[in-house]
C-alpha positions as protocol buffer text, in pm:
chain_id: "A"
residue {
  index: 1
  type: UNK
  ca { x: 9877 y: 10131 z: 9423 }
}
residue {
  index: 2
  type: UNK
  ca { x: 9881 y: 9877 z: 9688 }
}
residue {
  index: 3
  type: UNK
  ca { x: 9847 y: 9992 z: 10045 }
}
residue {
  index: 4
  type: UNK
  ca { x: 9850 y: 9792 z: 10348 }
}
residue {
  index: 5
  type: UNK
  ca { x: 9558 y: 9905 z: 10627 }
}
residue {
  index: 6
  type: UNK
  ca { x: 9568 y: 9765 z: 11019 }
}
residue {
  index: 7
  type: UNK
  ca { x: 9216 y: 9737 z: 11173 }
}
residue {
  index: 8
  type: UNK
  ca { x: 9141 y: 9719 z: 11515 }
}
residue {
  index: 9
  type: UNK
  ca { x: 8811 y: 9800 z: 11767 }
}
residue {
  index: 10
  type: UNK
  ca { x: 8771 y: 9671 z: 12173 }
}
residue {
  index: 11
  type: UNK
  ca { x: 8438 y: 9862 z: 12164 }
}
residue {
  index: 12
  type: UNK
  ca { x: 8072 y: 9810 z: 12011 }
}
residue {
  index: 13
  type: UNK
  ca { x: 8012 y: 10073 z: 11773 }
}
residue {
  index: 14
  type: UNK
  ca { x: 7679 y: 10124 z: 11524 }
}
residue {
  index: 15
  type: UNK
  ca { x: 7785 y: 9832 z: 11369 }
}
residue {
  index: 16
  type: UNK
  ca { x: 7760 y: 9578 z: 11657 }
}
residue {
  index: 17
  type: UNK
  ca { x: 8052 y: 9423 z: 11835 }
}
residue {
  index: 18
  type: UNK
  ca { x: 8397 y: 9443 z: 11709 }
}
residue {
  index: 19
  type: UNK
  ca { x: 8424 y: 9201 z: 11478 }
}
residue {
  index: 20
  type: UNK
  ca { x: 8118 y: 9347 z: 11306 }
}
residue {
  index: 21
  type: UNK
  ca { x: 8254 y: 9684 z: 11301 }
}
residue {
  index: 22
  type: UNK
  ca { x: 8588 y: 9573 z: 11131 }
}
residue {
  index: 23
  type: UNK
  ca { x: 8375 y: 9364 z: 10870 }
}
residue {
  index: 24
  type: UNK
  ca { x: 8141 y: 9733 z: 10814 }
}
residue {
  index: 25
  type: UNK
  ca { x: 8501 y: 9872 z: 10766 }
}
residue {
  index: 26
  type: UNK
  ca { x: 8579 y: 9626 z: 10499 }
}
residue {
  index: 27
  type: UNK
  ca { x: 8263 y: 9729 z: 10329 }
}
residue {
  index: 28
  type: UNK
  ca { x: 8277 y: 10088 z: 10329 }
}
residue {
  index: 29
  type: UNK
  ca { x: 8634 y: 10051 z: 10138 }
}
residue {
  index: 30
  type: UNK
  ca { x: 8501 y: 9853 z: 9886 }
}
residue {
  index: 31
  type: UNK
  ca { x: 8162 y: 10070 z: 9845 }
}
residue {
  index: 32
  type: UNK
  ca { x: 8406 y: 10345 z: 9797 }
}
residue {
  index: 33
  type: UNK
  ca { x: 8655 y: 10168 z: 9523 }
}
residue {
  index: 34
  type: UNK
  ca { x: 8923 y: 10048 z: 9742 }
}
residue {
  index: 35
  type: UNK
  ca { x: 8975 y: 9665 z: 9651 }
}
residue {
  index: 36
  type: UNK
  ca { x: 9064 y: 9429 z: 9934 }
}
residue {
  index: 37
  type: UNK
  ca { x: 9358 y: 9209 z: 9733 }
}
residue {
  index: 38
  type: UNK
  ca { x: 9437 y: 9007 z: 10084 }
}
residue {
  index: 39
  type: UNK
  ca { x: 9337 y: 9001 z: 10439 }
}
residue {
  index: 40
  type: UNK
  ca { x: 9467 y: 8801 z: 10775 }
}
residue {
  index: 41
  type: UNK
  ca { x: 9247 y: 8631 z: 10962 }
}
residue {
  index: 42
  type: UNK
  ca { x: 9077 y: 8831 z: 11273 }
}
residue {
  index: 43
  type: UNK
  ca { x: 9310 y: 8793 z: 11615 }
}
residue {
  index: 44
  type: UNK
  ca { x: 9290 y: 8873 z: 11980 }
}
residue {
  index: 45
  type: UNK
  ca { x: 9530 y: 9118 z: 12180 }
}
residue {
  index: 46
  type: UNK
  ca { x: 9508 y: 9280 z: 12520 }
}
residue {
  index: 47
  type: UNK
  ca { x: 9454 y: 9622 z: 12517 }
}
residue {
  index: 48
  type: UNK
  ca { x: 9716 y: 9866 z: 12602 }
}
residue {
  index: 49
  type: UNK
  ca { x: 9841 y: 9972 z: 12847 }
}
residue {
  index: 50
  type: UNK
  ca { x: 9605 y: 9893 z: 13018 }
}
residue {
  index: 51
  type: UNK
  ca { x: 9477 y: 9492 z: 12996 }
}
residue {
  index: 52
  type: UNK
  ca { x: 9205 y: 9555 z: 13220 }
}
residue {
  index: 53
  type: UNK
  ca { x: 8996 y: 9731 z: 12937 }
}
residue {
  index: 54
  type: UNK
  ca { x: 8830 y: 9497 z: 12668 }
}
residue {
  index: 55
  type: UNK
  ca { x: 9029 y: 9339 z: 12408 }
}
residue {
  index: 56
  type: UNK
  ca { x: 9112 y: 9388 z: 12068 }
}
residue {
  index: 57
  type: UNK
  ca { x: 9010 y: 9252 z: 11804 }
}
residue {
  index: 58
  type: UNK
  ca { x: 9303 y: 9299 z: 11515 }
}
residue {
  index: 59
  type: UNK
  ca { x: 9353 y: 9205 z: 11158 }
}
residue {
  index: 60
  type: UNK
  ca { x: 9542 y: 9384 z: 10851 }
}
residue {
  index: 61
  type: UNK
  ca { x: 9447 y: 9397 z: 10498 }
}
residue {
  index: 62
  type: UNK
  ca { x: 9604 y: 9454 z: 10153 }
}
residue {
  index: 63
  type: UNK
  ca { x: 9444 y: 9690 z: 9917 }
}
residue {
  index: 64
  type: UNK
  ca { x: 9449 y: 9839 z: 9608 }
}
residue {
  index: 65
  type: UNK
  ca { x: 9335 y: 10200 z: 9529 }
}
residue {
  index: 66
  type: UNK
  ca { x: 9400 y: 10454 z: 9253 }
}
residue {
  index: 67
  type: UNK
  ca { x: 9334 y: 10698 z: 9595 }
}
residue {
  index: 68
  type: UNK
  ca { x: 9639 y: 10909 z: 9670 }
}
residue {
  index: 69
  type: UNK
  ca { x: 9771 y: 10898 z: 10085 }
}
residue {
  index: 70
  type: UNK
  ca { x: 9588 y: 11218 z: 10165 }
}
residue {
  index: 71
  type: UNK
  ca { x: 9254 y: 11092 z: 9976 }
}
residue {
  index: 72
  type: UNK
  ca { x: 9299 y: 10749 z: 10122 }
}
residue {
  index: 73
  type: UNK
  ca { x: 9337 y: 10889 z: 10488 }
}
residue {
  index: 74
  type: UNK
  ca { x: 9058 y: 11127 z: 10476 }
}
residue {
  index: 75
  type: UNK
  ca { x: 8860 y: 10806 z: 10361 }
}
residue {
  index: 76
  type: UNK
  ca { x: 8974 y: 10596 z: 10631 }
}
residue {
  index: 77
  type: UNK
  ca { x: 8931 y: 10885 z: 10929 }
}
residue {
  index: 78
  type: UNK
  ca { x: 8530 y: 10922 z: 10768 }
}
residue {
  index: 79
  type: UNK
  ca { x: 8486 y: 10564 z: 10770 }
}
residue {
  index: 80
  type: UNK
  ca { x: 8577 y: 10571 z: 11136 }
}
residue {
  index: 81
  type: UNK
  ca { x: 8359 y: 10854 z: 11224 }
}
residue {
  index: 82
  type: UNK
  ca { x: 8038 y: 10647 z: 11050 }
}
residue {
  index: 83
  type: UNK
  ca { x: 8167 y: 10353 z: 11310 }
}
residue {
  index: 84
  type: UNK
  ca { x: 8198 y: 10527 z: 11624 }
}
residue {
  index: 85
  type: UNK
  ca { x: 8534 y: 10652 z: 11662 }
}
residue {
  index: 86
  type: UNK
  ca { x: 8564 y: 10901 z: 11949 }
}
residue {
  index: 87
  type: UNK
  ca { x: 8885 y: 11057 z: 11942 }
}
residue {
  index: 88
  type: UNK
  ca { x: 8963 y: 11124 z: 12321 }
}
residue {
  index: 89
  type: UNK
  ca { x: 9273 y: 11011 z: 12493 }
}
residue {
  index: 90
  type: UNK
  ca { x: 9596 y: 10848 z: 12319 }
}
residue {
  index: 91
  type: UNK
  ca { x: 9525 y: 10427 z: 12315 }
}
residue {
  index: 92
  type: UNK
  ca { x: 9184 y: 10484 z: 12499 }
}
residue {
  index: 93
  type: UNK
  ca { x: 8905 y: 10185 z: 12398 }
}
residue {
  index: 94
  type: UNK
  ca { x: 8739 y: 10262 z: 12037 }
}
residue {
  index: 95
  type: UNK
  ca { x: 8483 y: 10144 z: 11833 }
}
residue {
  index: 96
  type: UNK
  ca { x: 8678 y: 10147 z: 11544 }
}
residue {
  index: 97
  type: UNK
  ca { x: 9118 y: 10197 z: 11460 }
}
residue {
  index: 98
  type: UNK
  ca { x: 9158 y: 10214 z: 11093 }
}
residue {
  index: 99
  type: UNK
  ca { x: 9609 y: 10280 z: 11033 }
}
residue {
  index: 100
  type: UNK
  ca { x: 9812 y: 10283 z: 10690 }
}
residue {
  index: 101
  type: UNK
  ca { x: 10065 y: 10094 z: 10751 }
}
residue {
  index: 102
  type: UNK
  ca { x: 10277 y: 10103 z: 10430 }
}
């Protein structure tokens, strides 16, 4: 099945800095069978709502898995928790934002 994944982080995390973090992401889904068919390129955004915290760095990626949603999701929240997700406020900084998109 093909599943589309957004990334994003604003915060260092065990990893390193962002970027690194997103890049440990991509690595953990393929160490765990999930095949990376396309990716966009890494981007910038403000963070929000509030701008005055770090920015994001963004990207999305196209995958294919034989994983079912619920598999897939409970993969994606572990892989955060290895990275340093805290999950405190609602669109507080993070270490790490894995999302299914479609």
């Amino acid at each position: 099945m093909s599943v589309f994944i957004a990334l994003g982080a604003n915060l260092p995390g065990p990893a390193g800095p962002p970027r690194a973090t997103l890049e440990a992401a991509l690595a953990r889904l393929g160490a765990a069978g999930v095949r990376v068919v396309r990716r966009s390129r890494w981007y910038r955004s403000p963070a929000w709502p509030d701008p005055a915290e770090p920015e994001f760095v963004n990207g999305v990626v196209e995958v294919e898995t034989a994983l079912g949603p619920a598999d897939l999701l409970a993969l994606l929240h572990r892989i955060e928790d290895e990275l340093g997700r805290a999950r405190g406020r609602p669109n507080a900084p993070r270490a790490i934002d894995l999302d299914l998109l479609d």
